[in-house]
C-alpha positions in Angstrom: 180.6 35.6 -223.6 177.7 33.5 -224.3 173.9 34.1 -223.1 173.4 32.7 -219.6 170.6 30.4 -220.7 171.5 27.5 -218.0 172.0 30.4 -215.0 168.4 31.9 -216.3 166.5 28.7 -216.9 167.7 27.8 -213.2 167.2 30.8 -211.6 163.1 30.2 -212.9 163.0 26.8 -212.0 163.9 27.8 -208.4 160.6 29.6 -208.8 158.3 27.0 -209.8 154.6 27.2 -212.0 154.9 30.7 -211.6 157.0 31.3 -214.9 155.0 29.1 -217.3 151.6 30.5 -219.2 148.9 27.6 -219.3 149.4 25.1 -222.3 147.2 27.1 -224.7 149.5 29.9 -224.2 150.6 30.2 -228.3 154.4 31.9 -226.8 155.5 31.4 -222.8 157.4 34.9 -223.8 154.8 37.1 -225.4 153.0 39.0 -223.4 149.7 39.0 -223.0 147.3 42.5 -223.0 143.8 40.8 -223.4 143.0 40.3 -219.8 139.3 40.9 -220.0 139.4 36.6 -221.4 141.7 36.0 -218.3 139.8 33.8 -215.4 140.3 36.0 -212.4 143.5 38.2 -211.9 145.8 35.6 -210.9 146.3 35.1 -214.8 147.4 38.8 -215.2 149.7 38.6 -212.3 151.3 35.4 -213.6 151.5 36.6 -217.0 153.1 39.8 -215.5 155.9 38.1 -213.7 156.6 35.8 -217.1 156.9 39.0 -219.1 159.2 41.1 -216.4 161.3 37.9 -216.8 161.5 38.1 -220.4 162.7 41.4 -220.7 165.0 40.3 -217.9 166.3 37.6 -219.5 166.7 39.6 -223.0 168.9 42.4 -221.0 171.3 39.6 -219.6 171.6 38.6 -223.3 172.6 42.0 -224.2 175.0 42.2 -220.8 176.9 39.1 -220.9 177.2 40.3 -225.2 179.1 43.4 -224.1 182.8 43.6 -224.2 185.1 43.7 -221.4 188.5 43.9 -222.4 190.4 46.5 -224.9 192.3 45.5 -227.4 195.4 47.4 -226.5 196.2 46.6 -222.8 196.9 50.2 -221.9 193.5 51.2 -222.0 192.9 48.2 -219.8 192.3 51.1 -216.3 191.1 53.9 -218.7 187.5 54.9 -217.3 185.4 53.2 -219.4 186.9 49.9 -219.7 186.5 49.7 -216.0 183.0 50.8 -216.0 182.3 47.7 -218.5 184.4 45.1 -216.1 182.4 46.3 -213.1 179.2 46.0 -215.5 179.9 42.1 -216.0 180.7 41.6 -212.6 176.8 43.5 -211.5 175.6 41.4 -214.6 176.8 38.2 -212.8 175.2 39.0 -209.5 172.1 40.0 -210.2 171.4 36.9 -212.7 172.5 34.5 -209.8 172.1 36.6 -206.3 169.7 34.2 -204.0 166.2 35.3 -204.5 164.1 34.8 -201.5 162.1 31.9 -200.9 160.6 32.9 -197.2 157.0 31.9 -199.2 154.0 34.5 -197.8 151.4 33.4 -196.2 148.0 34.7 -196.4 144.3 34.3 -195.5 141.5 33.2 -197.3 142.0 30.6 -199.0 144.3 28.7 -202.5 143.3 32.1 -204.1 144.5 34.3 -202.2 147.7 32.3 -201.0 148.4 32.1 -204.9 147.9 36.1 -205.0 150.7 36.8 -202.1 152.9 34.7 -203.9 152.8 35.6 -206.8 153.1 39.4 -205.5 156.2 37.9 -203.8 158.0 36.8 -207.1 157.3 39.4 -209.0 159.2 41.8 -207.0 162.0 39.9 -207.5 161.7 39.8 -210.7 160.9 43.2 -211.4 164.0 44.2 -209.1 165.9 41.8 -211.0 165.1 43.6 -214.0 165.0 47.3 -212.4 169.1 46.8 -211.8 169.3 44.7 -215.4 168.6 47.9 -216.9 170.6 50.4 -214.9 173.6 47.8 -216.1 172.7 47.7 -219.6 172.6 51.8 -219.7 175.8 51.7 -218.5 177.6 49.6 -220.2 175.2 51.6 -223.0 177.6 55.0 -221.9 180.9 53.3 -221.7 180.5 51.6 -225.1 179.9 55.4 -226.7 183.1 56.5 -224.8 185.2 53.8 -226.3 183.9 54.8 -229.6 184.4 58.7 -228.7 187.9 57.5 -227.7 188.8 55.4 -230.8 187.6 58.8 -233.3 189.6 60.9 -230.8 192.9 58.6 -231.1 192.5 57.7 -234.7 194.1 54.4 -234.6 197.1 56.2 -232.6 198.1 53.2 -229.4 199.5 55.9 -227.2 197.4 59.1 -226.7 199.7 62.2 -227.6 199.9 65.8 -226.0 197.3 67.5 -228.5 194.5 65.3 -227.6 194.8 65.2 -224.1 191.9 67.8 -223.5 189.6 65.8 -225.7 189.9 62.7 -224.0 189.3 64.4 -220.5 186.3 65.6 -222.0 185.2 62.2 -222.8 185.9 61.3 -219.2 183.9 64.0 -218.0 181.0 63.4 -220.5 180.9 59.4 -219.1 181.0 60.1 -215.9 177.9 62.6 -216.8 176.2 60.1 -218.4 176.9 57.8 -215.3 175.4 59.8 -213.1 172.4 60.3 -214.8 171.4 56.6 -214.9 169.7 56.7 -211.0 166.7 54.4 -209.7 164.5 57.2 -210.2 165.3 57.6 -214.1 165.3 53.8 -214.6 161.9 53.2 -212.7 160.6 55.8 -214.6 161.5 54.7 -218.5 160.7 51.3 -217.5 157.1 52.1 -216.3 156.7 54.3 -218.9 157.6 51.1 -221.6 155.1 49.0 -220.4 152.7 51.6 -220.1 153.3 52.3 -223.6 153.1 48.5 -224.5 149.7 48.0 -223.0 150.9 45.8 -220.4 148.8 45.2 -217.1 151.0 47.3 -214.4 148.6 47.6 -211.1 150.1 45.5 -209.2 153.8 46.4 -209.9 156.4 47.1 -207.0 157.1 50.5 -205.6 160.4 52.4 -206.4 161.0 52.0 -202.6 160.2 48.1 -202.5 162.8 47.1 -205.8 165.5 49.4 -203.8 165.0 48.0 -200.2 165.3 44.2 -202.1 168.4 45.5 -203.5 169.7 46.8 -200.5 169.5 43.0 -199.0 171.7 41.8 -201.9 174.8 42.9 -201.9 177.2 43.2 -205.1 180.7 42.9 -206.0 182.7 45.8 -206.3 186.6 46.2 -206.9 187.1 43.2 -204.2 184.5 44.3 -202.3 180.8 43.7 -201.6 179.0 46.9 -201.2 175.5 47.2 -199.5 173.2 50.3 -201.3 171.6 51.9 -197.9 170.1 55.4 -196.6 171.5 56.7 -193.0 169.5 59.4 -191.9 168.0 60.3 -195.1 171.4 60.3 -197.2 172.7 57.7 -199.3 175.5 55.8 -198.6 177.6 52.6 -199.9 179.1 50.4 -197.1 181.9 48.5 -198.1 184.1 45.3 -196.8 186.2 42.6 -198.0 183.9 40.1 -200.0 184.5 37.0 -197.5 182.0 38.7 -195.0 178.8 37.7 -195.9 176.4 39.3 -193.2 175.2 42.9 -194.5 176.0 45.9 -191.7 173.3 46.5 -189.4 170.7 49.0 -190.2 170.9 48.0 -194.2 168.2 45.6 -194.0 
């Protein structure tokens, strides 16, 4: 599968300025750490938003690379060949889901109207790239068990009696791995990269804010379009037949 430059480049363009640097930017995609030259913090803000894109774009590269289909058709339900066909499908939506274009409206002035808007995109991007990564991770796990798998089956088509136990284990050790990869954990390595990096990050979205955006969009799952939401302090996934469109009340 090819990079999803047209999807990507149209997905910014729905955005408008907010994605380009000014002209005497030397790379639209490099970030920039020296914001004591920037006029005003409107810069760092739109130079944040450009780089959350990049890395957003660079992950759909890597998602839409991944494979989808085994070789030998049998394997075709095993557990990890499903987790990588669910993986394009979340890969799809969150490239293309509708970002929303209610546009803020604040006081005091072209300034500050720039400053809620430009608040405004970046939490879609930065949810954007929030659920990029937990994708990427794990597609990341189910790419390890197909290679786990391969050693364990040694070129065999069929799996035979005396490796039975070693393939459940493999099961068992993906769906570890799948469980692991929560908002929490990805929130947290993320942060902690662009710490590391030097990037400006005061500004960026709260755990809560990427998950309620989230929550709004719902994604395709097995047939179905499921809606991430709490009730009563407990997580929950609400499910129904994709042609409803209109998320169940209380999920907004």
């Amino acid at each position: 599968m090819s990079a999803p430059a047209s999807s990507f480049d149209a997905f910014i363009s729905a955005h408008g300025f907010y994605f380009i640097y000014p002209e005497e930017s030397p790379d639209p995609y490099t970030p920039v750490t020296d914001f004591g030259t920037m006029d005003g913090l409107n810069e760092c803000r739109t130079a944040r938003v450009a780089e959350v894109l990049a890395d957003f774009r660079t992950l759909q590269f890597y998602i839409s690379s991944a494979p989808s289909e085994p070789q030998n058709a049998e394997d075709t339900y095993t557990e990890g060949w499903e987790t990588l066909r669910q993986c394009v499908l979340d890969g799809h939506h969150i490239l293309e889901c509708a970002a929303d274009m209610r546009v803020p409206v604040a006081e005091g002035g072209d300034l500050e109207q720039t400053k809620a808007e430009l608040r405004h995109v970046l939490l879609d991007a930065y949810s954007r790239r929030h659920e990029g990564q937990k994708i990427y991770l794990r597609q990341g796990a189910a790419q390890r068990w197909v290679r786990f798998r391969e050693a364990i089956l040694q070129g065999q088509q069929q799996p035979y009696p005396s490796v039975q136990e070693q393939l459940q284990a493999c099961d068992v050790q993906l769906q570890e791995e799948l469980s692991s990869i929560t908002d929490e954990a990805v929130y947290a390595e993320l942060a902690s990269s662009d710490h590391g990096i030097g990037r400006w990050t005061v500004e960026d979205p709260s755990l809560q804010s990427v998950q309620a955006w989230l929550r709004e969009r719902p994604r395709i799952q097995g047939g179905f379009q499921v809606w991430r939401g709490t009730s009563e302090g407990h997580g929950f996934l609400w499910q129904q037949p994709t042609p409803k469109t209109d998320p169940p009340p209380g999920t907004e």
